[in-house]
C-alpha positions, -999 to 999 in steps of 0.1 A, spaced: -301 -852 -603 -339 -840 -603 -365 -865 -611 -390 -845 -633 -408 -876 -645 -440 -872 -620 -443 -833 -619 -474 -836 -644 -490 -855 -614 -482 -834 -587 -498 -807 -599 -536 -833 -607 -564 -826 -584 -580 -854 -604 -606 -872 -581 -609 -842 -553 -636 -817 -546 -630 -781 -540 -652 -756 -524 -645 -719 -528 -663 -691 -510 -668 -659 -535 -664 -679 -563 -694 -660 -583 -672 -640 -602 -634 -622 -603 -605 -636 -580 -634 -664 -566 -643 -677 -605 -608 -676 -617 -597 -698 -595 -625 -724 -593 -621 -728 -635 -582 -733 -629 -591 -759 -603 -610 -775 -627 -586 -774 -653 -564 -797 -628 -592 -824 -625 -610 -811 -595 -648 -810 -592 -662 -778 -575 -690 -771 -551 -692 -731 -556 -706 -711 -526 -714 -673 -529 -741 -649 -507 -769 -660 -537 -766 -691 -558 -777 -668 -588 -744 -649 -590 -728 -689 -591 -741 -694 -626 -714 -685 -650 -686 -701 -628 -706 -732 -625 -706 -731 -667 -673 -722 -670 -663 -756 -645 -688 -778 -665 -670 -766 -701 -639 -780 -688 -655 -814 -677 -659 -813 -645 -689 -812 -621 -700 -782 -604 -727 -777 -577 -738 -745 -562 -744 -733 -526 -759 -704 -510 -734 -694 -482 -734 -664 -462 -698 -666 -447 -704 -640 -417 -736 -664 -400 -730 -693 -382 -756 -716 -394 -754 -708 -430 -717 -718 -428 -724 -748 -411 -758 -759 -431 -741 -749 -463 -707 -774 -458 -731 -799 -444 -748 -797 -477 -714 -800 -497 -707 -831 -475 -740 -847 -483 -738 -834 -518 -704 -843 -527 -695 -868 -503 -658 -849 -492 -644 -820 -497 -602 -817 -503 -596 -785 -508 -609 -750 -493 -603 -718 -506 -616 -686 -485 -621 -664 -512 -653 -644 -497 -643 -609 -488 -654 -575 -489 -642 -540 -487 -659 -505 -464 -634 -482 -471 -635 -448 -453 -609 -426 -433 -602 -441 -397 -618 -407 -377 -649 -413 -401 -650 -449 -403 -687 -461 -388 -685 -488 -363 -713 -503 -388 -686 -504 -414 -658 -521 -395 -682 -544 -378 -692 -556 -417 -659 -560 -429 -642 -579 -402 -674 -604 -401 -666 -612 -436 -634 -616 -440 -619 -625 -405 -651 -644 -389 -658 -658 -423 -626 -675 -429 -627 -687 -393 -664 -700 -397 -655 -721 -433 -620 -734 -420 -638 -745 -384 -670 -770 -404 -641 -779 -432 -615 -787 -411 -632 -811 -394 -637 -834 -422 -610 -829 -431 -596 -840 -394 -613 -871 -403 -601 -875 -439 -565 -871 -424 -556 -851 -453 -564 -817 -471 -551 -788 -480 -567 -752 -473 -559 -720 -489 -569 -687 -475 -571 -657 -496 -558 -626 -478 -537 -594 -493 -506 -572 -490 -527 -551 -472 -526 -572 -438 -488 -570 -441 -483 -532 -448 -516 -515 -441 -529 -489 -467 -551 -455 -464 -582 -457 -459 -586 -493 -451 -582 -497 -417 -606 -519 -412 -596 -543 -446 -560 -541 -430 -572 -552 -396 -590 -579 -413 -569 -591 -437 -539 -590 -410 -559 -612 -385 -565 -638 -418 -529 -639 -420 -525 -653 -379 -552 -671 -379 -536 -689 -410 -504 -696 -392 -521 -707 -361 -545 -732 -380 -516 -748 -399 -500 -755 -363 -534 -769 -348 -537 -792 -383 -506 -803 -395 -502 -836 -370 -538 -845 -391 -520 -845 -426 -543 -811 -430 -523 -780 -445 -535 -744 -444 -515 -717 -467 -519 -685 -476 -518 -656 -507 -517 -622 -502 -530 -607 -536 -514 -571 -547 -533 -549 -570 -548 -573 -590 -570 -564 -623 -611 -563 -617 -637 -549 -620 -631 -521 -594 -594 -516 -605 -612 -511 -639 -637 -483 -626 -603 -461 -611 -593 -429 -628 -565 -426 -648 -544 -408 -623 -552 -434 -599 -544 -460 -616 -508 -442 -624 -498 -437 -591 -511 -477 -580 -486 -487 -611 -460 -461 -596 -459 -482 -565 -456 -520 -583 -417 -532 -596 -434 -551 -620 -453 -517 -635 -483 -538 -640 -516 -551 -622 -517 -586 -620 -541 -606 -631 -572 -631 -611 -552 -661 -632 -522 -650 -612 -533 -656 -583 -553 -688 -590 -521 -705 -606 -502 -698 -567 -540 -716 -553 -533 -742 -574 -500 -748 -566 -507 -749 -531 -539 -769 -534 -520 -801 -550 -491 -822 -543 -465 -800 -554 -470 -780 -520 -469 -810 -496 -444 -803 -476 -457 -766 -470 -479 -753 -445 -486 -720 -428 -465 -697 -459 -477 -668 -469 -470 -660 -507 -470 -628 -520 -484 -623 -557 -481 -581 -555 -455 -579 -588 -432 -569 -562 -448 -547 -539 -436 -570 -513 -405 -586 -510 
């Protein structure tokens, strides 16, 4: 028979700290507030600690302490300054989510080596720089859980995007090898690849495009930022524990 009696506590982050990268707005500040709303306290890193200010609002109207950071996730030293601050700042952290990301889309014949230089630092360096200062508190904490923010474009490729693909497809490895490296430590590292999810530049698409996007989803809707922060969630707490190195889909179908 199943026990149901401590599910409410499985899913508590109540007494852990959270950093997320790209948490000044979309995707980044959905998921920060939900953390929040399971107890967690958040140090929120971004490229400028301005764009940080409505997330950190948001975290403190649900109780919960929030401290900014200026992180650029593509340099070395501002990775490795910035978690040293969230150490000395918030004495641990528990959970990581690499959020941070960007997008240079152009055709592959056209693509400048500017653009795929750009995109790859962010997303694929980036994650690698944040996980590699985290994880080694986290070595010594024997425990924590990391979740990497990725997309169903790493797994099927898409137009255009060959550099996001490339990217995004590298985060995906990378995850899987990490979680190998970190399990022995009581460390796990998990995965989401987002689908067409509802922001601001979903928002700014033509009608037709936005059709034909639909066209392509089961579900015949975009998802939502609080989609994809609920599966962070999930895999951030103690209902997750005995997973490492998933990836999870949250497309509405797109991938199955």
């Amino acid at each position: 028979m199943c026990d149901l009696s401590n599910k409410r506590n499985s899913y508590s982050l109540s007494g852990k700290t959270a950093l997320v990268t790209g948490a000044g707005r979309g995707i980044g500040q959905a998921i920060s507030v939900v953390l929040a709303g399971a107890g967690a306290d958040l140090a929120l890193c971004d490229l400028e600690k301005s764009w940080l200010d409505e997330t950190a609002e948001l975290v403190r109207g649900a109780g919960r302490r929030a401290e900014c950071f200026a992180m650029n996730v593509a340099d070395w030293q501002s990775v490795s300054s910035g978690v040293e601050s969230v150490i000395g700042t918030m004495g641990r952290i528990d959970v990581l989510v690499n959020n941070a990301g960007i997008t240079k889309d152009s055709l592959l014949v056209r693509m400048t080596e500017e653009a795929w230089d750009e995109v790859l630092s962010v997303n694929l360096k980036g994650t690698f720089a944040v996980t590699r200062a985290v994880a080694k508190h986290m070595m010594k904490q024997k425990s924590g859980a990391i979740v990497n923010i990725a997309s169903i474009i790493g797994l099927i490729g898409n137009f255009g995007q060959c550099n996001y693909a490339a990217s995004k497809g590298g985060v995906i490895a990378f995850t899987k090898s990490a979680a190998r490296e970190l399990a022995s430590r009581n460390v796990r590292v998990n995965e989401i690849a987002p689908g067409f999810i509802e922001t601001r530049m979903t928002g700014q698409l033509t009608e037709d495009v936005r059709s034909r996007m639909l066209e392509a989803i089961p579900m015949k809707k975009f998802g939502t930022p609080q989609n994809v922060a609920e599966v962070v969630l999930f895999l951030a707490c103690e209902a997750s524990a005995y997973m490492t190195g998933q990836v999870l889909t949250v497309s509405g179908g797109m991938v199955m």
